[in-house]
N, C-alpha and C positions, 0 to 999 in steps of 0.2 A: 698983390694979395691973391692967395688963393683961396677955395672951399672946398671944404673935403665933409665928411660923414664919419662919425666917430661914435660908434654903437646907435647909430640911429638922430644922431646932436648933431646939427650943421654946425663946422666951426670954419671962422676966417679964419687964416694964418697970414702969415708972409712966406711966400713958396722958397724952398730949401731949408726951413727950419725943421729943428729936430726934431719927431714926431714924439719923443718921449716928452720932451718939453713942451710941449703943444697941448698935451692930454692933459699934464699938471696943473698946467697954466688954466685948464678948465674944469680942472676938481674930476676932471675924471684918471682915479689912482689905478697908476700902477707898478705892483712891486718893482722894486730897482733896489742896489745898493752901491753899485760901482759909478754910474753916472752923476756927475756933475755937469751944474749948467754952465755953459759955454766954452766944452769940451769941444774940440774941432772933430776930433778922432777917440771915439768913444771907445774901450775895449771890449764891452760887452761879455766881462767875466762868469761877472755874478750869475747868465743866462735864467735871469727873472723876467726883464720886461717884455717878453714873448706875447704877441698882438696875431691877428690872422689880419692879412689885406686880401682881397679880391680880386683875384688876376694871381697870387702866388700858390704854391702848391703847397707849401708846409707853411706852417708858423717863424717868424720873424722878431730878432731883438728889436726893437722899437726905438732903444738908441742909438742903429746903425741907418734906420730910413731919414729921407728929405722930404717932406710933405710936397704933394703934386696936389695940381686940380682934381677935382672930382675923383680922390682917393677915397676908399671904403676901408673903413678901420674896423676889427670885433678885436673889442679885449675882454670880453668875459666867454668864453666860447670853453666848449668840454679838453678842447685839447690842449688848449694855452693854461686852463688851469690843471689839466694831468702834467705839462711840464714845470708850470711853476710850482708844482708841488713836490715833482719829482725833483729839481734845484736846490728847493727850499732842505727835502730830508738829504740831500748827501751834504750839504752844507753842516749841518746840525749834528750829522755822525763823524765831524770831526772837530766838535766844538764843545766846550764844556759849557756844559746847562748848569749854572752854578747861581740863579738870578738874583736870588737876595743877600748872595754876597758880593755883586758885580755895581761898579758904581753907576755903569748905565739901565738898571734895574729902573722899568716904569718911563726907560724915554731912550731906550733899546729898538733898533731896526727891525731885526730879528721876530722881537715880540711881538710888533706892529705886523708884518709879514704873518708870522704865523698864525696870530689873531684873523685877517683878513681873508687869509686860505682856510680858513679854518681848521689849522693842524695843528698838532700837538707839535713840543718842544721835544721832547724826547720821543724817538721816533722807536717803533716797536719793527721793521722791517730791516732795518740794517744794522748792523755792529758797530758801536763806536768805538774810533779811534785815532784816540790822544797822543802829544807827540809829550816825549819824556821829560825836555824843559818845560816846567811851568811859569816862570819867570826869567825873561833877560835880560841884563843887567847891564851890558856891553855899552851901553849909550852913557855918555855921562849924564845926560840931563832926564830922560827918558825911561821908564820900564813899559820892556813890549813882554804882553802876554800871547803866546802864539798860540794856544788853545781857545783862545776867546777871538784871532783873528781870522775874519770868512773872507782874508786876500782880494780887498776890492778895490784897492791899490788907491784909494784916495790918496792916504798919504803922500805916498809919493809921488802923484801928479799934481797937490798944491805945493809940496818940496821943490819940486824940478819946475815947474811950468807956471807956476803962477809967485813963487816966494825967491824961485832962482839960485834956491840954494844947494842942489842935490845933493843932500844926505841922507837918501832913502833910496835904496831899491829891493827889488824880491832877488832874492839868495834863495843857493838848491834847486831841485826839481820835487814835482810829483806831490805827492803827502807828504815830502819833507819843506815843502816850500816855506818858506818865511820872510818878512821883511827883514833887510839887513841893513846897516850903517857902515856907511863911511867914516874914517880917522877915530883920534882919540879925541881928550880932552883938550889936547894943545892943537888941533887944527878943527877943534870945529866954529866958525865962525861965532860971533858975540852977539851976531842980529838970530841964531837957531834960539837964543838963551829967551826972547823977545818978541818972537815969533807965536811958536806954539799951534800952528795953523795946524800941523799934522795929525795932534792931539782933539782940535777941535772938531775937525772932519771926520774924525774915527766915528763909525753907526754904533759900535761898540764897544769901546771904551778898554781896548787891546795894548794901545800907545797912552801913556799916563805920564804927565809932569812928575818927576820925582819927590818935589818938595811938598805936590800936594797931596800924594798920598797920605 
């Protein structure tokens, strides 16, 4: 076990645990939307959970650190919250704010986040933009909305690395990126049909059961 200092909060950990998970685990939040717990190799997409440690020169994703002894953690500090804010709007200017008609309306990531930042959902500084499909249909079992997806790739790593099924991955580059699908309806296994992990882990509700629509 270690101890580290976590805005001023002695906390024990077990040394090399992940420090994003270390702050949850002690109700001290902070924005995320890509990480999951017990990711070995976190991707650090979303670039929300940005902490300052003492000893570093700039801000840090928090779930790419190991906790050490006598680590000094600030996660409310001016610059971690100009980046998480800054995260937050370029996310949001390529996402459609559509929330009373989305079915994660009221238990949305997004909303929690920009409640917590205290920022608006429609961002007044940058130009939104939407990609031309609103709906894909491509999956048999599945509709992905890619305007409502902020590519935090859950999906795909309870697809691949926890369910073992990979039929997910990100397709394209750039602002065109998207989650893509593997085969048709005759090769996608009978345990995706049974699954549904992808759909559940979604923060917002991008990847939808067909039948539940």
């Amino acid at each position: 076990m270690v101890t580290l200092l976590i805005d001023d909060k002695k906390i024990d950990a077990k040394e090399g645990t992940n420090l994003l998970s270390v702050c949850l685990e002690n109700d001290i939040y902070i924005p995320n939307l890509c990480y999951i717990e017990g990711m070995q190799n976190p991707p650090a997409s979303c670039r929300l959970c940005f902490v300052e440690i003492e000893g570093q020169d700039h801000p840090i994703a928090s779930c790419t650190v190991r906790v050490r002894d006598d680590m000094l953690v600030h996660t409310d500090t001016s610059r971690v919250r100009r980046l998480q804010k800054t995260a937050l709007q370029l996310l949001l200017s390529v996402h459609d704010v559509d929330c009373k008609n989305c079915p994660a309306n009221r238990k949305c990531a997004l909303q929690d986040i920009a409640r917590f930042l205290k920022t608006a959902l429609k961002s007044k500084r940058l130009d939104l933009f939407l990609k031309k499909t609103q709906v894909d249909q491509s999956h048999p079992l599945f509709d992905y909305y890619p305007n409502r997806c902020v590519l935090c790739g859950r999906c795909v790593y309870v697809c691949r690395d926890q369910q073992k099924l990979t039929q997910l991955t990100f397709a394209q580059r750039g602002f065109n990126t998207v989650i893509g699908f593997f085969g048709n309806s005759q090769t996608i296994p009978p345990s995706c049909d049974r699954c549904r992990a992808c759909a559940e882990v979604c923060p917002v509700a991008a990847l939808l059961p067909r039948r539940e629509i």
